[in-house]
Backbone as JSON, one array per atom type, in Angstrom:
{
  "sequence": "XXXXXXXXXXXXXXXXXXXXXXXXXXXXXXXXXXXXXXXXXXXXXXXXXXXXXXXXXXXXXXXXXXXXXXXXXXXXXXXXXXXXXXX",
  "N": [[-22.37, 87.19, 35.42], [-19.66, 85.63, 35.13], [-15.54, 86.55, 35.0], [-14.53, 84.83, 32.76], [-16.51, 84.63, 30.91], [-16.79, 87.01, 30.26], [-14.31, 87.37, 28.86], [-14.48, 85.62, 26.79], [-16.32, 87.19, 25.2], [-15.22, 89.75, 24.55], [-13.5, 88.22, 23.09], [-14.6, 87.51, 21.38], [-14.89, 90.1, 19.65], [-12.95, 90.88, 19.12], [-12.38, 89.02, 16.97], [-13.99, 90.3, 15.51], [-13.22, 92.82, 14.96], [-10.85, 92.77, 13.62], [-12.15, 91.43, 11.46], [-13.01, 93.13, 10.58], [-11.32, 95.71, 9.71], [-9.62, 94.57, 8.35], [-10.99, 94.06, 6.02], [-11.68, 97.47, 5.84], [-9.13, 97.96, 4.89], [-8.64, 96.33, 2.33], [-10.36, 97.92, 0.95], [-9.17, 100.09, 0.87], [-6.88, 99.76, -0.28], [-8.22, 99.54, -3.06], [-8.99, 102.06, -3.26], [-6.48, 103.5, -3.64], [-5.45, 102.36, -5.49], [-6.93, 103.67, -7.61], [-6.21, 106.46, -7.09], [-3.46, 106.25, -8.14], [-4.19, 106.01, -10.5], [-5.26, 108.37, -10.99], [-3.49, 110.27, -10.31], [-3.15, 111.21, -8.32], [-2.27, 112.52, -4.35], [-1.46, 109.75, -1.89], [-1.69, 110.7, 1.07], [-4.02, 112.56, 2.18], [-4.41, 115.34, 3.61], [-6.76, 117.02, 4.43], [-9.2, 115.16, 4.41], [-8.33, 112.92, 6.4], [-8.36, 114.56, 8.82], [-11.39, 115.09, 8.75], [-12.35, 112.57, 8.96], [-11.24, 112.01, 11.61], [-12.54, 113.86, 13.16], [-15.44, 113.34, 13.0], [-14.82, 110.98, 13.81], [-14.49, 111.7, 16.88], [-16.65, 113.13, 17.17], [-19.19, 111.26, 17.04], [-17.75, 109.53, 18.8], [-18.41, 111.38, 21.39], [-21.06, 111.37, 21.3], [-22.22, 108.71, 21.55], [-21.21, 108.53, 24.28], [-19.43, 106.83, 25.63], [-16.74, 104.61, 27.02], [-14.72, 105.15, 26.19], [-12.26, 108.27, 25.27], [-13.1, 111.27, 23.33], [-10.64, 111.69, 22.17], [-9.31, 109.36, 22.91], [-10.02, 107.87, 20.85], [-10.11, 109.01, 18.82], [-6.91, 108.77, 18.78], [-6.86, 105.74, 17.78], [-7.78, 105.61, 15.57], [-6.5, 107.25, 13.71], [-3.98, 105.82, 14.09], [-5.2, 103.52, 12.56], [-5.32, 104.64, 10.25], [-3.06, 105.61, 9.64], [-2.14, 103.11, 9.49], [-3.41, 101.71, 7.32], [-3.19, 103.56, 5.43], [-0.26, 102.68, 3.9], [-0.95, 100.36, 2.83], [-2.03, 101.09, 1.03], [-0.5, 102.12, -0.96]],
  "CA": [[-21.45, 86.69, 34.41], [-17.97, 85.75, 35.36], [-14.67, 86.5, 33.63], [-14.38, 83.85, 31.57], [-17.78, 84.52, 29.7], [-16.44, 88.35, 29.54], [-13.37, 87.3, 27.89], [-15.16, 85.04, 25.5], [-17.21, 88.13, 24.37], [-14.17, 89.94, 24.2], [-12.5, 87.26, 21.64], [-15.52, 87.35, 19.62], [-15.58, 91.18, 19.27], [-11.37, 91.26, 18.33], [-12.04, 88.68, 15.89], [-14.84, 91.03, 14.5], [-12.88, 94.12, 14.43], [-9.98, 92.02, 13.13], [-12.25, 91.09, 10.41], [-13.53, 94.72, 9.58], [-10.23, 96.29, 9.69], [-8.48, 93.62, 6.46], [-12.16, 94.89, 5.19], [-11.24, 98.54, 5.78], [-7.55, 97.96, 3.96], [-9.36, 96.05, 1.13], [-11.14, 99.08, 0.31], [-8.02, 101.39, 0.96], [-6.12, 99.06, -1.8], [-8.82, 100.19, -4.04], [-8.9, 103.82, -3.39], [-5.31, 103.61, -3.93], [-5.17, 101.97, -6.97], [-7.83, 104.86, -8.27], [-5.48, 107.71, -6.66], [-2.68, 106.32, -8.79], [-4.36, 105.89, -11.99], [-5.27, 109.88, -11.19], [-2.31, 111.68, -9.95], [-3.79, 111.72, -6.66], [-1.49, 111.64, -3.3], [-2.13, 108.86, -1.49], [-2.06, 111.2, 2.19], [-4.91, 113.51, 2.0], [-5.12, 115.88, 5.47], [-8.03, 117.24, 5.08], [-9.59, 113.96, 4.42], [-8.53, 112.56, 7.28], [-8.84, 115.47, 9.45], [-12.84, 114.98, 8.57], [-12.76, 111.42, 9.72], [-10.93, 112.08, 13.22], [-13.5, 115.04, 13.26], [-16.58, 112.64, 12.79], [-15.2, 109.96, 15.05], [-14.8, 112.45, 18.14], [-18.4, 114.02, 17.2], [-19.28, 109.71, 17.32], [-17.54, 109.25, 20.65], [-18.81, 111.99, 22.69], [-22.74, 111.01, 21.33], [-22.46, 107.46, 22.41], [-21.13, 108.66, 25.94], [-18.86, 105.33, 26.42], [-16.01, 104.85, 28.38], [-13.25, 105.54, 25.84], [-12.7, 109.61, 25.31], [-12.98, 111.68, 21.81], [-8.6, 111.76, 21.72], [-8.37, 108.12, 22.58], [-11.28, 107.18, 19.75], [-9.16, 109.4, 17.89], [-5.64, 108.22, 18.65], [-6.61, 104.9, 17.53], [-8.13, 105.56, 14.23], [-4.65, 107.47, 13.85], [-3.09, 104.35, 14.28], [-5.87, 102.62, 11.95], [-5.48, 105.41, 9.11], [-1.94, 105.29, 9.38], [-1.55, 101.57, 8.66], [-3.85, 101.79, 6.12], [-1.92, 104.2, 4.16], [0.65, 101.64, 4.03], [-1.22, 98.88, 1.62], [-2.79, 102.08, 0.15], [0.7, 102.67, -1.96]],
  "C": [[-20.03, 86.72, 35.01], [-17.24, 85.92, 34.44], [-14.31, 86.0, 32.52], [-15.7, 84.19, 30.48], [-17.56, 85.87, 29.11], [-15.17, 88.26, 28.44], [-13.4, 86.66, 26.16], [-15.96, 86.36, 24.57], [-16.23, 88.96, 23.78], [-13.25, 89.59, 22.81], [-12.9, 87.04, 20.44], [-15.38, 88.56, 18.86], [-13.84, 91.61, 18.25], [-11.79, 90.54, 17.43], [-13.23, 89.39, 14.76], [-14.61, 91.92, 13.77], [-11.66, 93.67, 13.41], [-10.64, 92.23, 11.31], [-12.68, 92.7, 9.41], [-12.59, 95.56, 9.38], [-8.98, 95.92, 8.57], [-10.19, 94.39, 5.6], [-11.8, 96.32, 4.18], [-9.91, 99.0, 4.81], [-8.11, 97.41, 2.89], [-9.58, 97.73, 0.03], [-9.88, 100.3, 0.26], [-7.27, 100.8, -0.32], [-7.21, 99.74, -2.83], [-8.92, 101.55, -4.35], [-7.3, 104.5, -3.62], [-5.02, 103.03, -5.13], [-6.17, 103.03, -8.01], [-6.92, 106.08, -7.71], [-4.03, 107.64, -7.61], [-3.1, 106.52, -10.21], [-4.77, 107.89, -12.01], [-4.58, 110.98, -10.88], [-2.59, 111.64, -8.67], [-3.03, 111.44, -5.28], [-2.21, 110.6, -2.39], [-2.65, 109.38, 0.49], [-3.26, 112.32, 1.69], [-5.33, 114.23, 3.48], [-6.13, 116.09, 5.6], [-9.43, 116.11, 5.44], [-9.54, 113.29, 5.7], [-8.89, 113.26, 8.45], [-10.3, 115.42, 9.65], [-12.88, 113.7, 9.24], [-12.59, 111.67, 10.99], [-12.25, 113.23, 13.71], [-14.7, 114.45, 13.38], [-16.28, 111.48, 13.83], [-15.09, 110.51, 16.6], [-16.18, 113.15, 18.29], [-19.14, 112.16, 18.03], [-19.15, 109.72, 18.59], [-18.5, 110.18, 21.6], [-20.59, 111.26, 22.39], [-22.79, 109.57, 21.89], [-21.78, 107.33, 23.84], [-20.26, 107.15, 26.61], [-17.87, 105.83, 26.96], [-14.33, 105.68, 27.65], [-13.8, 107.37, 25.63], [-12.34, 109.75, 23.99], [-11.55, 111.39, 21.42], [-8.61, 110.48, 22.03], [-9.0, 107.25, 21.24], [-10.2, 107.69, 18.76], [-7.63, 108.97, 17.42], [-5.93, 106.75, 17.71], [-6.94, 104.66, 16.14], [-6.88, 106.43, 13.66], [-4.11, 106.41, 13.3], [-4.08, 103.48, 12.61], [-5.47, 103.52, 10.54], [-4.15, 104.99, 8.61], [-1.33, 103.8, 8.34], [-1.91, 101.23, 7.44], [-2.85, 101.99, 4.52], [-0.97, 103.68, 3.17], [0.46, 100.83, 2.82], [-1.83, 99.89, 0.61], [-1.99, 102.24, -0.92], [0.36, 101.54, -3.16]]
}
């Protein structure tokens, strides 16, 4: 396979995560519109603490190339933004 057919796979897989990630915020708008109607803050540490905790258990079992802290950094990044449309 040459580069060009890797990049194509590539373009398919951003516009996948793309699409599961407005998904992911969907569903955060909803759990945020249920956290307001109950008092509820919209950061929760331990909450997320459990996810980063479950996606470094994740990473190391599927043995790929990224490591538990960068799986982690990026759901970081993904939680974070979340948060955001969560208000």
């Amino acid at each position: 396979m040459d580069i060009s057919n890797w990049r194509t796979r590539i373009d398919e897989l951003e516009n996948m995560i793309i699409e599961l990630l407005n998904k992911r915020a969907a569903y955060a708008v909803e759990i945020g519109k249920i956290k307001k109607q109950e008092g509820l803050p919209v950061f929760d540490a331990s909450r997320e603490q459990e996810i980063l905790n479950r996606v470094a258990e994740k990473t190391r079992a599927q043995n790929g190339p990224l490591s538990p802290e960068s799986m982690q950094r990026i759901f970081q990044t993904i939680m974070t933004e979340t948060r955001q449309v969560e208000k």
